[in-house]
DRENDO-1510 file (C-alpha; in Angstrom, 1 decimal, always signed):
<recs>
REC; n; res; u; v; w
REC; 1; UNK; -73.2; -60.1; -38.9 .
REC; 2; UNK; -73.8; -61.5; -35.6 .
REC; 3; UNK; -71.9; -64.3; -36.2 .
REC; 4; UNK; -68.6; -62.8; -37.3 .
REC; 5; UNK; -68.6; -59.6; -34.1 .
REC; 6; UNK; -68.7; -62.6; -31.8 .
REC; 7; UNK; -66.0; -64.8; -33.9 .
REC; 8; UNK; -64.1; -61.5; -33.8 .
REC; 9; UNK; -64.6; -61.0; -30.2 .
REC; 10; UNK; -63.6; -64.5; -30.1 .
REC; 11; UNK; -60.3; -64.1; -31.7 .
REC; 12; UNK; -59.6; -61.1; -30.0 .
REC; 13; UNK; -59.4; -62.2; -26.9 .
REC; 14; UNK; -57.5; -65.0; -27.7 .
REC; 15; UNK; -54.6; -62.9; -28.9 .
REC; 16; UNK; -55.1; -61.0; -25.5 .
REC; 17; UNK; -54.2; -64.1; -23.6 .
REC; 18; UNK; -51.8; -65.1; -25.5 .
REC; 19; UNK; -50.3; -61.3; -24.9 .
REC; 20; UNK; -50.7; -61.3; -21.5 .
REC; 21; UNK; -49.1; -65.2; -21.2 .
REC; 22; UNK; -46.2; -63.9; -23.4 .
REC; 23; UNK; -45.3; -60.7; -21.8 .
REC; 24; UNK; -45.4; -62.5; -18.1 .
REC; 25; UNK; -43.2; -65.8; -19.3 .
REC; 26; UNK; -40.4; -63.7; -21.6 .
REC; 27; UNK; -41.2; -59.9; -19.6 .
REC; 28; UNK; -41.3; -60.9; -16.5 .
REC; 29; UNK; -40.5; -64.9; -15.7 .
REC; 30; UNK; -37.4; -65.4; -17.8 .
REC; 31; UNK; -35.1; -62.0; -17.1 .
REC; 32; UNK; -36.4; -63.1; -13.2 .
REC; 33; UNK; -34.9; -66.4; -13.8 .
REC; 34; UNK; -31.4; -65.7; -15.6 .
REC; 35; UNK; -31.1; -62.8; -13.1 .
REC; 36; UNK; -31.5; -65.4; -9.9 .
REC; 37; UNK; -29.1; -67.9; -11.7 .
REC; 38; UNK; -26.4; -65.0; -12.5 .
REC; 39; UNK; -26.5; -63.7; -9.1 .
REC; 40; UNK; -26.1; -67.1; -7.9 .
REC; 41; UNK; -24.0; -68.9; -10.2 .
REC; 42; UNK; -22.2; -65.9; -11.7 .
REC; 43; UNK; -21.9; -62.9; -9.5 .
REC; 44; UNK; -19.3; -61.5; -9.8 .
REC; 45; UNK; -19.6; -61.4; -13.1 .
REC; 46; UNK; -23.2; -60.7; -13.6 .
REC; 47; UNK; -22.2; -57.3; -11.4 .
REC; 48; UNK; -19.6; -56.3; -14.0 .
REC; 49; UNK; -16.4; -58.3; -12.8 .
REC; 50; UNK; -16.1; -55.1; -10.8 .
REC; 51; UNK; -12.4; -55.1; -9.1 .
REC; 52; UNK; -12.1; -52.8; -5.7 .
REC; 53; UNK; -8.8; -52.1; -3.9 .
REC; 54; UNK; -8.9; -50.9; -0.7 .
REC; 55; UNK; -12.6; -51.1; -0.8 .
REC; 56; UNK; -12.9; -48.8; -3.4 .
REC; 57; UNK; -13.8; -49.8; -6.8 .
REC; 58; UNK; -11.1; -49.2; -9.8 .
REC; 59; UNK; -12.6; -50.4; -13.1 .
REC; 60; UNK; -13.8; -53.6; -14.2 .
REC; 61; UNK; -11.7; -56.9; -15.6 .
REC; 62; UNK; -13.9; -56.5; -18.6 .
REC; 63; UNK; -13.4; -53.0; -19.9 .
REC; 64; UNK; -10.3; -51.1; -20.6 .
REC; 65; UNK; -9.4; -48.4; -19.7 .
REC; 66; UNK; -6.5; -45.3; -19.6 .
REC; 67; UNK; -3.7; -45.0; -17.4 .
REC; 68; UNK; -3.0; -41.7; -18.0 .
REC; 69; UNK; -0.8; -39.3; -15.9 .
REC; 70; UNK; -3.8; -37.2; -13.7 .
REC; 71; UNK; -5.6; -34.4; -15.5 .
REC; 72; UNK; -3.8; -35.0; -18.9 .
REC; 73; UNK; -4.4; -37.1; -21.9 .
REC; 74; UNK; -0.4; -38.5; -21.8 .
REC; 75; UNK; +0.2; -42.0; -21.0 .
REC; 76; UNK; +1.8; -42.4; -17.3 .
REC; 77; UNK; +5.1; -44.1; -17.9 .
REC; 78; UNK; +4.7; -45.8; -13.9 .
REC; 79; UNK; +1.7; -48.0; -15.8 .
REC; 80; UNK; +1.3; -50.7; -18.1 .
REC; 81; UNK; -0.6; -49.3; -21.1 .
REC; 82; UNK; -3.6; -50.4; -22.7 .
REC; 83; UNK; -4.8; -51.2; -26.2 .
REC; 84; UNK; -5.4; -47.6; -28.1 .
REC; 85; UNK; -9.1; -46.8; -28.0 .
REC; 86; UNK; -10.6; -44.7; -30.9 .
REC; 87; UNK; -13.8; -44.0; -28.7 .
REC; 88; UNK; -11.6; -43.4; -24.6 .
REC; 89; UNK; -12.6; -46.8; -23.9 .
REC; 90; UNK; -16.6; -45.7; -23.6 .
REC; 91; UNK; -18.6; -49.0; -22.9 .
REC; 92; UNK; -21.0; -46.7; -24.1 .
REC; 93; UNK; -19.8; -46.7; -28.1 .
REC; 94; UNK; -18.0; -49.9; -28.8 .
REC; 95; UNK; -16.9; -50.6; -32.2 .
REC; 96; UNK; -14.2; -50.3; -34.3 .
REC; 97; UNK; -13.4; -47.3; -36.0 .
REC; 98; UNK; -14.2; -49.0; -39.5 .
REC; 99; UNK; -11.6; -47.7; -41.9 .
REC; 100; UNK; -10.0; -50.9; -43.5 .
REC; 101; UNK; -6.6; -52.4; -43.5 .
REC; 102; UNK; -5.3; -50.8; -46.2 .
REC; 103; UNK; -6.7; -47.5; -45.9 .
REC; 104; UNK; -4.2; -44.3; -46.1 .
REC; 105; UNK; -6.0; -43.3; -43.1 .
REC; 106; UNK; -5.4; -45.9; -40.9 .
REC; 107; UNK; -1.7; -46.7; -42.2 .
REC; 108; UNK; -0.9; -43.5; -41.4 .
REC; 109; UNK; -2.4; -43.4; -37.6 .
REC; 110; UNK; -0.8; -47.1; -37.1 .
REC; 111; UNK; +3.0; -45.7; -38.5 .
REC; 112; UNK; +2.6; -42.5; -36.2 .
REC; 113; UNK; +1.4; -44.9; -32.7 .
REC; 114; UNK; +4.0; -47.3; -33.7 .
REC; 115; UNK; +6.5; -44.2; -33.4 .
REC; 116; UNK; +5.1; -42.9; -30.2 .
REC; 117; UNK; +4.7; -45.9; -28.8 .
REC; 118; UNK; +8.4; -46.9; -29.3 .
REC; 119; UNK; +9.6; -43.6; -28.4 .
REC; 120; UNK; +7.5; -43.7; -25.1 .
REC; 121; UNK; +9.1; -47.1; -24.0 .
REC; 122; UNK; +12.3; -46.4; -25.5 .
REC; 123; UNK; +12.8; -49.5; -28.3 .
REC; 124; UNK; +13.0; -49.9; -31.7 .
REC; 125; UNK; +9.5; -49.5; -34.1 .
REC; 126; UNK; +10.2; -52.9; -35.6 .
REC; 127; UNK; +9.6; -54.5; -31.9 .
REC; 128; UNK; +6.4; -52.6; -31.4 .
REC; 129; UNK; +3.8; -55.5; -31.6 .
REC; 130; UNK; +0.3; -55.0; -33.6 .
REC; 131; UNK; -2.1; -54.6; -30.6 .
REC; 132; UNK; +0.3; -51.7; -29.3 .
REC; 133; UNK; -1.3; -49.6; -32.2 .
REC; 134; UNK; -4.0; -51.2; -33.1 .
REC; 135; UNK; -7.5; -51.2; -31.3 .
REC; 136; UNK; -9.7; -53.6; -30.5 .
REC; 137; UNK; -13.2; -54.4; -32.6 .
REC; 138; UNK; -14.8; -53.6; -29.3 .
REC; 139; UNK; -12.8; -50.4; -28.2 .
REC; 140; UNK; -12.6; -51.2; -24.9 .
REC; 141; UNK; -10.3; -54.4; -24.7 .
REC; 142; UNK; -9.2; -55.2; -20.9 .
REC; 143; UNK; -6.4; -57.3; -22.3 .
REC; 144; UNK; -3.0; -56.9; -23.8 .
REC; 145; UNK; -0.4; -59.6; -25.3 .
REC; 146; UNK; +1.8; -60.6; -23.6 .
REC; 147; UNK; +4.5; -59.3; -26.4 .
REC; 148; UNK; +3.1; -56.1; -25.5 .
REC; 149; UNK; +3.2; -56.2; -21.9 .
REC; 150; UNK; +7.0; -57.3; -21.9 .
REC; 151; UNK; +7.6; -54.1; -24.2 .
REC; 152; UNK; +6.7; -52.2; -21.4 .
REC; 153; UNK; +9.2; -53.5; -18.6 .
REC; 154; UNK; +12.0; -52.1; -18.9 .
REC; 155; UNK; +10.0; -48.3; -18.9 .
REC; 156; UNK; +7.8; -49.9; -16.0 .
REC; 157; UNK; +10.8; -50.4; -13.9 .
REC; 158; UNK; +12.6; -47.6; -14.1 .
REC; 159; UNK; +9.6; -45.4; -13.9 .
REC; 160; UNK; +8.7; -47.1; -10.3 .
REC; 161; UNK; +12.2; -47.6; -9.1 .
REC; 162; UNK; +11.7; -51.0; -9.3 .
REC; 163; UNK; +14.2; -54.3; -10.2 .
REC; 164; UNK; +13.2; -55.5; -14.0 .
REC; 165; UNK; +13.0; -58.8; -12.6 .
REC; 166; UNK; +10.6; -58.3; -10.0 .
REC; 167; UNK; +8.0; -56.5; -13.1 .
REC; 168; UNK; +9.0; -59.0; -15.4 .
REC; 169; UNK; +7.9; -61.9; -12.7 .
REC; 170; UNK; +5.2; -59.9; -12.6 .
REC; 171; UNK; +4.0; -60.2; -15.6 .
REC; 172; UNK; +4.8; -63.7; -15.9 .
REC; 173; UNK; +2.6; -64.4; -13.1 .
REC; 174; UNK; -0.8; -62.4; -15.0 .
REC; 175; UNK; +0.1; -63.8; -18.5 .
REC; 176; UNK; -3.0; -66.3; -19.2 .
REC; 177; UNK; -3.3; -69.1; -21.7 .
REC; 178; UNK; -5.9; -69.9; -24.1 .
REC; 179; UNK; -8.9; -70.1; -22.6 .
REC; 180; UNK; -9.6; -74.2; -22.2 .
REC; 181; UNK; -6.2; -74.5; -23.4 .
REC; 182; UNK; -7.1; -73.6; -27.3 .
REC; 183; UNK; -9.2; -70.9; -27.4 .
REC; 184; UNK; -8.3; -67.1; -28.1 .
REC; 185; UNK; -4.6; -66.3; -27.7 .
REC; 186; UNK; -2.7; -65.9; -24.2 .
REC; 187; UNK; -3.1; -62.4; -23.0 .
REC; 188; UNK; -2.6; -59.8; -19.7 .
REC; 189; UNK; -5.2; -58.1; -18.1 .
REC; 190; UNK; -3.9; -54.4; -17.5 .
REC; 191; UNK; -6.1; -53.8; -14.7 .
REC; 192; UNK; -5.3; -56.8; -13.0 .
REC; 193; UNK; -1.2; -56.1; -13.9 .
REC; 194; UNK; -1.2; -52.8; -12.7 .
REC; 195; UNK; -3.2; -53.2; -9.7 .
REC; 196; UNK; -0.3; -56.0; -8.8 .
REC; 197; UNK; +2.0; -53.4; -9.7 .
REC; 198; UNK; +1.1; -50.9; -7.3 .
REC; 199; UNK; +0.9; -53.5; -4.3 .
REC; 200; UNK; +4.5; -53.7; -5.5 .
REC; 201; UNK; +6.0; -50.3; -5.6 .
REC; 202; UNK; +4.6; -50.2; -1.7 .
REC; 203; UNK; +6.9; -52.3; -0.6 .
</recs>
């Protein structure tokens, strides 16, 4: 009887060690460490990719978000638009809205953007690309094609008393590649786009 309270006592506090040397390396040592190298390595990222204009801060390069005309839920024609967002572009509840391809639901929602959406930048439906409609897996995409970004142009332009050269250099200039030249597909970051855009319509 002895013999198996003190190999229990034994055990016992060998798992208590082994608690207490688990919970300071992965509770406390590790988040310590990949927190110093963030900050150090990866700021600016690590803090949200946070962009700030006049030092005030406008969104983030990571997460979308609406361009809307103030107090309203209609798009602002003076702005590049994002990537519809079934949850307003929450980073709060990502995810997709999970109806399927073919669902009637979904067809349905996709014909009736695709006619806003061409309506509100004045072309055809049959020139309205996919990511104009369609939202991302996330919700909150930052980024639109750069099919989708020319759609917007000519509406851009005219909406900001602007030359449609000067936005489509514009947009030129924030297209990216593939990421290491093969990865993902070239894409515009709105915030980034329409940031440049105001700094235009100033002069």
């Amino acid at each position: 009887m002895n013999n198996s309270l003190v190999n229990l006592g034994r055990t016992t506090w060998a798992a208590l060690r082994m608690l207490l040397v688990l919970t300071v390396v992965t509770g406390i040592a590790y988040p310590l460490l990949v927190t110093g190298i963030g900050q150090g390595a990866f700021h600016d990222k690590a803090n949200g990719s946070i962009t700030e204009v006049d030092g005030r801060a406008v969104g983030s390069r990571l997460i979308g978000q609406s361009w809307n005309i103030e107090g309203t839920d209609k798009p602002d024609p003076r702005w590049f638009q994002p990537r519809p967002s079934h949850s307003g572009y929450d980073p709060l509840a990502t995810g997709s809205s999970q109806l399927g391809a073919d669902d009637p639901r979904l067809v349905k929602a996709v014909e009736a953007a695709k006619q806003q959406v061409a309506e509100f930048n004045g072309v055809p439906a049959s020139k309205v690309p996919a990511d104009a409609v369609t939202g991302s897996s996330s919700a909150i995409d930052p980024d639109i094609s750069p099919a989708y970004a020319r759609l917007q142009i000519d509406r851009v332009a005219r909406a900001n008393g602007l030359p449609r050269a000067r936005v489509q250099e514009l947009v030129k200039r924030h297209t990216d590649g593939r990421t290491a030249g093969f990865l993902g597909e070239p894409h515009v970051n709105v915030l980034d786009l329409n940031i440049a855009l105001k700094e235009l319509a100033r002069k």
